[in-house]
C-alpha positions as CSV (number, residue, x, y, z in Angstrom):
1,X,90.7,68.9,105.1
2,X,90.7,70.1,101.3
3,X,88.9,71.0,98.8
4,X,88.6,68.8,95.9
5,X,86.2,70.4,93.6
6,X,85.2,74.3,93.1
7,X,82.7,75.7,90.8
8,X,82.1,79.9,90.4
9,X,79.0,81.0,88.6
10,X,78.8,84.9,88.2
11,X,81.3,85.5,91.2
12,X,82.9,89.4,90.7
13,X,84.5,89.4,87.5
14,X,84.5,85.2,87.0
15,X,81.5,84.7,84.8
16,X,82.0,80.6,85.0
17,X,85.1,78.2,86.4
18,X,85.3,74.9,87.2
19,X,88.4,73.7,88.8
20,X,89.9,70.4,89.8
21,X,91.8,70.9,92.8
22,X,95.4,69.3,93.9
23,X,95.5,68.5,97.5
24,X,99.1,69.9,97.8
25,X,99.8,73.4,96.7
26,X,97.3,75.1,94.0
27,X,99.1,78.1,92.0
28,X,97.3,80.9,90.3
29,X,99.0,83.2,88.2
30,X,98.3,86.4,85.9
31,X,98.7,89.9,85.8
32,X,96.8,92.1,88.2
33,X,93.0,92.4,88.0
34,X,92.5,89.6,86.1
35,X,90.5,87.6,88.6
36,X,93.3,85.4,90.7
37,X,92.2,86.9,93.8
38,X,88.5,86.5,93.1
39,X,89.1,83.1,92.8
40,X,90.7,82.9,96.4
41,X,87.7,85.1,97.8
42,X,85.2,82.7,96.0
43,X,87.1,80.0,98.6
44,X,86.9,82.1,101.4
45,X,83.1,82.9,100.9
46,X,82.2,79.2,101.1
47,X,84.0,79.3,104.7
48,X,82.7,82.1,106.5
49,X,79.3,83.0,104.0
50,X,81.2,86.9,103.1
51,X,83.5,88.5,101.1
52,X,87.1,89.1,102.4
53,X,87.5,92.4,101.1
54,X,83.9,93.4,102.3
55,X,81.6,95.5,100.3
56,X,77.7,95.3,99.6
57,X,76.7,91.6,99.1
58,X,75.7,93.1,95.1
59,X,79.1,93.5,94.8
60,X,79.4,89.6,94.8
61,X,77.5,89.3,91.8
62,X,79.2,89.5,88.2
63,X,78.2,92.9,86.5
64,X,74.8,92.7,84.5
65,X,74.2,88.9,86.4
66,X,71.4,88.6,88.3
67,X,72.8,85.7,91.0
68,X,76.0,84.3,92.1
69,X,76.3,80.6,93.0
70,X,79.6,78.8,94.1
71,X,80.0,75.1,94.9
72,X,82.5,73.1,96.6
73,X,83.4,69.4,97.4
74,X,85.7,69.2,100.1
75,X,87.2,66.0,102.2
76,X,86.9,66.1,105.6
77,X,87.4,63.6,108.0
78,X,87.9,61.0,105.6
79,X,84.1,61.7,104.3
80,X,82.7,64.3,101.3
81,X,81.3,67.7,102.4
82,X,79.5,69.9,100.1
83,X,78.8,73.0,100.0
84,X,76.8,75.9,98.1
85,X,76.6,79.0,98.3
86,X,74.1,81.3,96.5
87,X,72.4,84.8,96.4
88,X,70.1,86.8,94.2
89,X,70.3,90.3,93.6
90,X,68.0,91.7,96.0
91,X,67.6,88.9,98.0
92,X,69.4,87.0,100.7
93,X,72.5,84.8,100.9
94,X,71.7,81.2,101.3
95,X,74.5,78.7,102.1
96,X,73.8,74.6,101.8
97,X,75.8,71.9,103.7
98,X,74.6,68.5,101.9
99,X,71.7,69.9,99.8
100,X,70.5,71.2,103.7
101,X,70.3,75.2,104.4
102,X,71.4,76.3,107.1
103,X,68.7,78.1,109.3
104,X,71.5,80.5,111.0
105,X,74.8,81.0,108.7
106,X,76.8,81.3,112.4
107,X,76.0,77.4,112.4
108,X,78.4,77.2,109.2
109,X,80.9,79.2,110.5
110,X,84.2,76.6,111.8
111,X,83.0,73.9,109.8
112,X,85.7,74.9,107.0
113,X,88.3,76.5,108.8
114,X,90.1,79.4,106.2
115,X,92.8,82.0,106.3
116,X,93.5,84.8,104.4
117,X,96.8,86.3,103.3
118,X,96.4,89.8,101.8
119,X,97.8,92.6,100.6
120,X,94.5,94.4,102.0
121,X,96.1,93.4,105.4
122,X,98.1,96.5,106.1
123,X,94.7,97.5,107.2
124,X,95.7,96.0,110.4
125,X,98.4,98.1,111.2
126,X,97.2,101.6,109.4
127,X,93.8,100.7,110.0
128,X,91.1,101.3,112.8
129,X,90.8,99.1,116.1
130,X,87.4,97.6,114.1
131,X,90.4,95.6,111.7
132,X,92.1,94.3,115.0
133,X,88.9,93.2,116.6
134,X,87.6,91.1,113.4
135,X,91.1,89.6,113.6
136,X,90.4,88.4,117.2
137,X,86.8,87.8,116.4
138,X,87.4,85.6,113.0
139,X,90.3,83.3,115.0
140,X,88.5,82.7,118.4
141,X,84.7,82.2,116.6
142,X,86.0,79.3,114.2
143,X,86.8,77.2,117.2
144,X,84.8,78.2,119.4
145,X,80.8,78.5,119.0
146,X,80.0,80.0,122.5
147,X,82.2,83.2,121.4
148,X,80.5,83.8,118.8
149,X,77.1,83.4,120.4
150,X,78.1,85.7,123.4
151,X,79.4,88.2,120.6
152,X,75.7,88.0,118.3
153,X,74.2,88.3,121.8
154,X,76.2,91.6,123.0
155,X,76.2,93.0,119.8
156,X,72.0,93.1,119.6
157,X,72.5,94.2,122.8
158,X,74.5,97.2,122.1
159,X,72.2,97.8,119.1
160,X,69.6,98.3,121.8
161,X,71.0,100.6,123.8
162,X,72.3,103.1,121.2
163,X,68.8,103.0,120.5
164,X,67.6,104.3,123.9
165,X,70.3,106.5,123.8
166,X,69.7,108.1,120.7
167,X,65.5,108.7,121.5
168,X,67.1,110.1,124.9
169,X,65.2,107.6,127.1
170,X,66.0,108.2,130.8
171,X,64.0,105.3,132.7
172,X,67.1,103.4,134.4
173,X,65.0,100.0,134.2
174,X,64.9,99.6,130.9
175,X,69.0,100.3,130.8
176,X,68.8,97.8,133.4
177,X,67.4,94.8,131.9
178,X,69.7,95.5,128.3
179,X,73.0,96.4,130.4
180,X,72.5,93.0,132.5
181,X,72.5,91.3,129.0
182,X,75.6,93.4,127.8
183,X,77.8,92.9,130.9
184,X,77.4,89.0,131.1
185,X,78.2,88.5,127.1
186,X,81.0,91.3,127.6
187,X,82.2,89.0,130.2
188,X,82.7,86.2,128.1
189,X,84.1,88.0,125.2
190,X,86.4,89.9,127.5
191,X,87.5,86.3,128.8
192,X,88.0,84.5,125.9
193,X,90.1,87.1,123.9
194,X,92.6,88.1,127.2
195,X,93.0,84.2,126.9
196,X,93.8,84.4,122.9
197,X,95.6,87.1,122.9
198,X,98.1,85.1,125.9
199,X,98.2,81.6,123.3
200,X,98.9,84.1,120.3
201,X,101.1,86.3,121.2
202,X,104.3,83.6,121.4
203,X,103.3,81.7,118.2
204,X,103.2,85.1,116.3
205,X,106.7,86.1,117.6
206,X,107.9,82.5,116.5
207,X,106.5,83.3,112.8
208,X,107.8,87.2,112.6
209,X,111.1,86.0,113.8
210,X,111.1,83.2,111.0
211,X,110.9,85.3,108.6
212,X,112.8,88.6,109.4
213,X,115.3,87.2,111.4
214,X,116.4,88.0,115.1
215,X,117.0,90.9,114.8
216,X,113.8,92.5,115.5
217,X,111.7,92.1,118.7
218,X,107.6,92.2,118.2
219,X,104.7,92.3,121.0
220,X,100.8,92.1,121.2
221,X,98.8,93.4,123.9
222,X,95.2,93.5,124.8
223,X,93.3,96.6,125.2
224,X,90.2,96.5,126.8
225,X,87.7,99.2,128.7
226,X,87.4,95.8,131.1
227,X,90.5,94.8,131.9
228,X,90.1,97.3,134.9
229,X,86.3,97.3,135.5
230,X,83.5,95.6,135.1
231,X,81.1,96.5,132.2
232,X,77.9,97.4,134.1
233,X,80.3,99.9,136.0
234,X,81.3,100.9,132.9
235,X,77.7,101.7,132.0
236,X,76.6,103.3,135.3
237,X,79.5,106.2,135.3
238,X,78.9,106.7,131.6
239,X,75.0,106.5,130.9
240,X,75.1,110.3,130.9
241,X,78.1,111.1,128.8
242,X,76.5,107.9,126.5
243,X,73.4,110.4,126.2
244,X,75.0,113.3,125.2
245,X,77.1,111.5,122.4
246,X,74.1,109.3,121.4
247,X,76.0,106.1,121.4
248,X,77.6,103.6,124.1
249,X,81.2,104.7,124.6
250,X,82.6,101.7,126.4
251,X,83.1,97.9,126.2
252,X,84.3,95.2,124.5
253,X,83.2,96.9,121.0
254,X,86.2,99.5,121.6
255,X,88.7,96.7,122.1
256,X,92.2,96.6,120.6
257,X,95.1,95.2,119.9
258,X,98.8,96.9,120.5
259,X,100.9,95.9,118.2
260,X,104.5,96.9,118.8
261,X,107.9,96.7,117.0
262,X,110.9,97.3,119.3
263,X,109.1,98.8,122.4
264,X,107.2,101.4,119.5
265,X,104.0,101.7,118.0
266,X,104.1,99.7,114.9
267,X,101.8,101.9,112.9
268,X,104.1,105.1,113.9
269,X,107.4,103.1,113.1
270,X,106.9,100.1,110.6
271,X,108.4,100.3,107.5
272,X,106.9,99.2,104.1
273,X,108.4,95.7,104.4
274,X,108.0,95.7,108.2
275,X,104.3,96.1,107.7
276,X,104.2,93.4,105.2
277,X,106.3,90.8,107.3
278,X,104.1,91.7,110.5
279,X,100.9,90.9,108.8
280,X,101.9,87.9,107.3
281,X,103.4,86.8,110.5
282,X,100.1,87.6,111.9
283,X,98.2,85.2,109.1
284,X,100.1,83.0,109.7
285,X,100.1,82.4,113.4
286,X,96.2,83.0,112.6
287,X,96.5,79.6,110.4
288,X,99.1,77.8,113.1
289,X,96.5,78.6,115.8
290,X,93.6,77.7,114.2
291,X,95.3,74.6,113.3
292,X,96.0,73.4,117.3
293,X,92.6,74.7,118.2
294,X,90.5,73.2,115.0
295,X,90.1,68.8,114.4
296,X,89.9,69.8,110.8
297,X,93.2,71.3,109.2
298,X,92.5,74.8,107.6
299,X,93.1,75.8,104.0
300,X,95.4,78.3,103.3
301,X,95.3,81.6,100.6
302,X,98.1,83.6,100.2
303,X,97.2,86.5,97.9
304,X,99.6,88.1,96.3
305,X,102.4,88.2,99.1
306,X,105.8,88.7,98.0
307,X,105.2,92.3,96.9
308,X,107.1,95.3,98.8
309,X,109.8,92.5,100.3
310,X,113.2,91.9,99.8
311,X,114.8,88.6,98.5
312,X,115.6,87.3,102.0
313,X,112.7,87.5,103.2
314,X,110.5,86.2,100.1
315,X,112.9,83.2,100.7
316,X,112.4,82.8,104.2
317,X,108.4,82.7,103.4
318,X,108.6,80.5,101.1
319,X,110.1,78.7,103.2
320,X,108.3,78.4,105.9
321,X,105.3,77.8,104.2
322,X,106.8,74.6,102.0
323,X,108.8,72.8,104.4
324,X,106.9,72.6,107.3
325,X,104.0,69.2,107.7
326,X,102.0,71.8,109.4
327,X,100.6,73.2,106.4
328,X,97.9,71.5,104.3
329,X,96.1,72.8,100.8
330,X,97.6,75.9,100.0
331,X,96.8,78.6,97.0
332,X,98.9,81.2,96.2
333,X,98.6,83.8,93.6
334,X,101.2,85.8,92.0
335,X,102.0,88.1,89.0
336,X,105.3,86.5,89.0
337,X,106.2,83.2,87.4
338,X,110.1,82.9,89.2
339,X,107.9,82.8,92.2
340,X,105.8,80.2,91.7
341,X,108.4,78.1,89.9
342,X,110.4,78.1,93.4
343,X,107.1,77.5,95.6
344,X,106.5,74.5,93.6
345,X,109.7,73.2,93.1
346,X,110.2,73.2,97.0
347,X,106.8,71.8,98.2
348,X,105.8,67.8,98.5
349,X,102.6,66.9,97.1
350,X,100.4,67.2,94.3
351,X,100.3,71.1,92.5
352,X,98.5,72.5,89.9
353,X,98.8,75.7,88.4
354,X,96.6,77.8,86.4
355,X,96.4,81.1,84.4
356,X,94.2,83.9,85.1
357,X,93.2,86.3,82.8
358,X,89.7,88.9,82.5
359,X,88.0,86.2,84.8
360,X,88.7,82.9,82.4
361,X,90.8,80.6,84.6
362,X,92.9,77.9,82.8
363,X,94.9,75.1,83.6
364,X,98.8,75.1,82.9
365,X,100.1,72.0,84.1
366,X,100.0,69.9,87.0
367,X,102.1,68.5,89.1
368,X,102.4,65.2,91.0
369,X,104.5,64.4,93.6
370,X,104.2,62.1,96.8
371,X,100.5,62.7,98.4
372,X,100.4,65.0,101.6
């Protein structure tokens, strides 16, 4: 799959753009806050219907605008997709596929497979176990639709029972009939990401270890309330501590993910550029995954990644990311022109470049090369 065509209307900063897109690797470059990473989010919207970065949905909408639309043309199995994506301030997001809207925007989500390189990803590591779950949630849902059905399910759940919690209701039937709900999605979930988490874990060593070297040994684990009980146990022991704090204090909502750098906590001991390599590793094992697990190849942004890492390592990313058949469309943005220079004069294909500055994005040059 890529995306052939992409028009921004009132998206952040980017009061209008329409871009042509090379199938190989698409360059944006510009000094910081111009709008190159708004560009990327506008991409990443279109796949899962939000923001990367999060934030109020207003916060989509360009500054004194009073709707956002983006459009895309993508090919995908060897046929035309197209997609739109609009909301009003105030009102709701809509997303099209083929001039049809979707009635459920979980129906959309897969269909255009996306990952995300950041410099927002140290929330990962620093961050709360929240960040490591909608890592886990974001891989497994895009390839698999009864995930993310079992999740919507358990999370209105949940929503329930704080509820009952919170107006103190005691009648253990109506806990009954929500915590039967609860346990059998938590099952699912609890299933599914033990089962990730065992594919992942080797295809994110290979990536870490590609680009730091061998020198440096990295594990994942899964931490889970239920990998020693069941959930409705769970519930039973804890229905009165639950009351007292007004909230449900276990299942699969306080899951996490270790992440460890030499037998330690990688949070506790990572440095700067440790942090940075992990993550990327991460997003890209994310993409690798996705790949094997996905019929349609995903797309892949890399925001701004180079910063806080030596030259070894910037080398070895590169890299990886231009020599290997396993990588379709790529975009990359970066502040530094070297950079791009070396990207492009390593990678096969078609490239284009462009130049970002307060929101106007321009094109450079282009170019061609032997099709991908």
């Amino acid at each position: 799959m890529f995306l052939k065509k992409l028009s921004i209307l009132n998206y952040k900063n980017i009061a209008e753009a329409r871009l042509a897109l090379a199938d190989g690797v698409n360059c944006l470059i510009g000094n910081n806050g111009q709008g190159k990473t708004n560009v990327l989010d506008a991409i990443y919207c279109l796949s899962v219907c939000r923001s990367f970065n999060g934030g109020g949905e207003a916060s989509l909408i360009r500054h004194g605008e009073q709707y956002v639309m983006l459009q895309a043309e993508y090919e995908r199995r060897d046929a035309t997709e197209e997609v739109t994506f609009s909301l009003q301030r105030g009102g709701r997001k809509v997303v099209r596929r083929g001039g049809k809207e979707y009635k459920r925007l979980s129906q959309h989500i897969g269909l255009l497979p996306v990952v995300m390189v950041s410099p927002m990803d140290i929330d990962l590591i620093r961050g709360a176990g929240d960040e490591r779950r909608r890592l886990m949630d974001m891989i497994i849902s895009q390839g698999d639709k009864e995930y993310l059905d079992a999740l919507i399910r358990y999370n209105k759940a949940l929503e329930q029972r704080n509820s009952m919690l919170r107006h103190e209701f005691r009648d253990p039937l109506l806990y009954e009939s929500v915590e039967a709900i609860m346990d059998a999605t938590a099952a699912l979930v609890h299933n599914r990401r033990s089962q990730w988490i065992e594919r992942f874990t080797p295809i994110f060593m290979r990536f870490y270890n590609a680009i730091a070297g061998e020198g440096e040994k990295v594990a994942l684990s899964y931490r889970s309330h239920l990998n020693d009980a069941t959930l409705l146990a769970l519930l039973d022991t804890s229905r009165e501590r639950d009351l007292a704090l007004g909230y449900t204090s276990r299942g699969v909502q306080r899951d996490d993910i270790e992440l460890q750098l030499d037998g330690y906590s990688m949070r506790r001991t990572g440095s700067q550029g440790q942090c940075k390599t992990y993550t990327i590793a991460l997003r890209l094992a994310q993409y690798e995954f996705l790949r094997m697990n996905n019929p349609t190849t995903p797309i892949l942004l890399l925001d701004d990644i180079f910063d806080k890492l030596d030259a070894t390592r910037v080398e070895r990313i590169i890299k990886v990311v231009t020599e290997s058949r396993d990588f379709g469309q790529i975009f990359v943005t970066d502040t530094n022109r070297t950079h791009i220079d070396t990207i492009l004069a390593g990678a096969s294909g078609n490239h284009a470049l462009w130049h970002v500055e307060q929101g106007v994005v321009t094109p450079v040059t282009t170019y061609s090369g032997q099709q991908r």
